[in-house]
N, C-alpha and C positions, 0 to 999 in steps of 0.2 A: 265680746268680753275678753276672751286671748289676747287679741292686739291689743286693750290697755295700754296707752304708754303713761305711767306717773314717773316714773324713774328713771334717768338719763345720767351716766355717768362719761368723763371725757377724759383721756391722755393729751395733754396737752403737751404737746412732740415738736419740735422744730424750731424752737426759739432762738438758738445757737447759730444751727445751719442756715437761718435766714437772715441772720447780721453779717454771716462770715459772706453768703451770698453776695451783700452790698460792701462789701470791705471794710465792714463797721464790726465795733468791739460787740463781745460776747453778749453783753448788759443792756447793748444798744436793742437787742433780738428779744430779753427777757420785758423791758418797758413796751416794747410794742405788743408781747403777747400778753401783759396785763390787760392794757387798753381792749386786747380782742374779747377778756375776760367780762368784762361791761358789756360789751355787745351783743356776745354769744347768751350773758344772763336774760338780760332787757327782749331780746329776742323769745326765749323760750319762755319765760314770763305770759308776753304774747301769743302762746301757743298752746299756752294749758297747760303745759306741763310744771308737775305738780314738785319734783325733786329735782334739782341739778347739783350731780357731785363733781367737782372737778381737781383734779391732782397735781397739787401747786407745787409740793416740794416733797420729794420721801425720805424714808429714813438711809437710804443707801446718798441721796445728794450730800451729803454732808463729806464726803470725800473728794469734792470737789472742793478746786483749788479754792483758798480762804478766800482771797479777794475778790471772788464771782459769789462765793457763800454771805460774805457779810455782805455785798449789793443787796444779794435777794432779801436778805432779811431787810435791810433798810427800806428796799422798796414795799416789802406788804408792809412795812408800817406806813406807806403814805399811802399803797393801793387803797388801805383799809378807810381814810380818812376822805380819800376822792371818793369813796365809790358811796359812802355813809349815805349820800344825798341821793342817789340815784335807788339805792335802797327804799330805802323810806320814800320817794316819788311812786317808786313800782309796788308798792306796798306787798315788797319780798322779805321775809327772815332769813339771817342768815345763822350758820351754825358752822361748826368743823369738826373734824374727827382725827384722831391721832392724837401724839404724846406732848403736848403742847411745854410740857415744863422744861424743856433744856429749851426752848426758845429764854431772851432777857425780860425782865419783869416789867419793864418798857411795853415791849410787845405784846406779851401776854393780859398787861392791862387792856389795850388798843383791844384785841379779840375780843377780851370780854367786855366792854365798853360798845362795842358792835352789836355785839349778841345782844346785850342787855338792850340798848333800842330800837331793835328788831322784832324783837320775841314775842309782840305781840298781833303782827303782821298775820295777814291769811292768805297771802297769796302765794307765791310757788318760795321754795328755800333752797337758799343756794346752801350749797353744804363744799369746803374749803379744804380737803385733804392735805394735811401741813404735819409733817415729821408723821408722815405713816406710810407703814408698812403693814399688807395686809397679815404676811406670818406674825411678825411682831403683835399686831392687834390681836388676834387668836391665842398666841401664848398668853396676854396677858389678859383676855376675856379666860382662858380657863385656870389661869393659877385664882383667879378672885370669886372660883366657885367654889374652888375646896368639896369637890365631891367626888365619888370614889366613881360613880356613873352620870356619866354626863349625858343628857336628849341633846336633840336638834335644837330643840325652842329654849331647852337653857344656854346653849353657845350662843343662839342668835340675840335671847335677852343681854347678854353680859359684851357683845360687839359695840363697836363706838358706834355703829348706825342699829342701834337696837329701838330708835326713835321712825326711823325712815324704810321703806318698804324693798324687795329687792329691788336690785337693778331689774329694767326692763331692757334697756337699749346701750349697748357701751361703744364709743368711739375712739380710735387712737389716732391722731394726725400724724405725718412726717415720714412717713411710709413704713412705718416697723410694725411687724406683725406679732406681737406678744402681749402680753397683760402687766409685766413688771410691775409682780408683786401689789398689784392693785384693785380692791373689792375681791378676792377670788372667790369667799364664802357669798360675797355678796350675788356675783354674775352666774354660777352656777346654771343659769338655765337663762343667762341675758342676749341678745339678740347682738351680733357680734359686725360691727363697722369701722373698714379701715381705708384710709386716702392716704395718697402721697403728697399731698397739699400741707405746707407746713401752718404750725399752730394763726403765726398773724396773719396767715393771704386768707384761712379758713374763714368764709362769709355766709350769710344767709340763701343765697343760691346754691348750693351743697348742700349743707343743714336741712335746707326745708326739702331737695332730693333726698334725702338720708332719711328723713322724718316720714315721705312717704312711702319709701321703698319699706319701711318697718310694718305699716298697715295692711301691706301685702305678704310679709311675712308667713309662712305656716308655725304656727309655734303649739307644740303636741307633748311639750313636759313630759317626756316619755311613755306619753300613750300612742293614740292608733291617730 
């Protein structure tokens, strides 16, 4: 029962440095690690696993030059509209976390037009971390409690993943070794995996090495 894996969260790291690798524009690196985003879902679908968070865009990207910021937004609106099918084939829900309202109304329809024909899926849920930051979620999971004493299980009810279990297993591609601001309340005691393999080379040959080095894991939540 420890090794449990339902919940897999991903950094998805290297989109940039594997277009600039082929002498291709920034954008060229972000459409390829979409595509990986289908794969990597469709895969662990396949695998049981019962949650996949993965971190598409945060609250800190937005400092990023406009012209690579307005792509990405363009592109999850068509990600969103490709991937609809392969959804509903995988009979996956999907769902997302974070501040979604400074996304355009455009956008924000698409997400919820997604969710809305998903939601009643039982098979694994992709969950789509878009404008979050994990401090940012926490501030504003405890301003909307308005209580003088806060529990554990009130911060975790009032998080954008108050729906989804913690992380069990979390991954960072592209060889950086940090969490950047990402599920921190969530991975608290998650199983911690990092490659130098940038986001689009990252294939199910790693993955499924990743998946079983996790089963071997000793995981003792700070007991004996």
């Amino acid at each position: 029962m420890k090794n449990t894996l339902r919940h897999v969260a991903i950094i998805m790291d290297g989109n940039g440095r594997w277009a600039e690798k082929q002498n291709k524009n920034r954008t060229f690196g972000h459409k390829a690690g979409a595509d990986k985003v289908i794969d990597i879902t469709t895969i662990s679908a396949k695998y049981g696993i019962d949650f996949l968070t993965l971190y598409a865009f945060s609250t800190e990207n937005w400092k990023r030059p406009k012209s690579e910021v307005d792509f990405l937004m363009n592109l999850f609106g068509k990600f969103l509209k490709q991937e609809l099918s392969t959804l509903i084939e995988n009979n996956i829900r999907f769902r997302v976390i974070g501040d979604i309202s400074k996304f355009s109304p455009k956008l924000q329809k698409k997400i919820q037009y997604t969710i809305e024909k998903t939601k009643n899926h039982t098979g694994l849920t992709q969950i789509l971390a878009v404008n979050y930051g994990s401090k940012n979620e926490i501030i504003r999971a405890v301003n909307s409690l308005n209580k003088d004493i806060i529990t554990e299980k009130d911060l975790s009810d009032a998080l954008d993943t108050k729906d989804f279990p913690d992380v069990d297993m979390m991954i960072r591609t592209g060889g950086e070794m940090r969490l950047s601001n990402f599920l921190l309340w969530q991975s608290a005691y998650a199983e911690l995996f990092f490659t130098k393999t940038l986001w689009p080379d990252f294939g199910i040959d790693e993955y499924s090495s990743m998946l079983e080095e996790f089963k071997n894991r000793n995981r003792r939540f700070g007991g004996i």
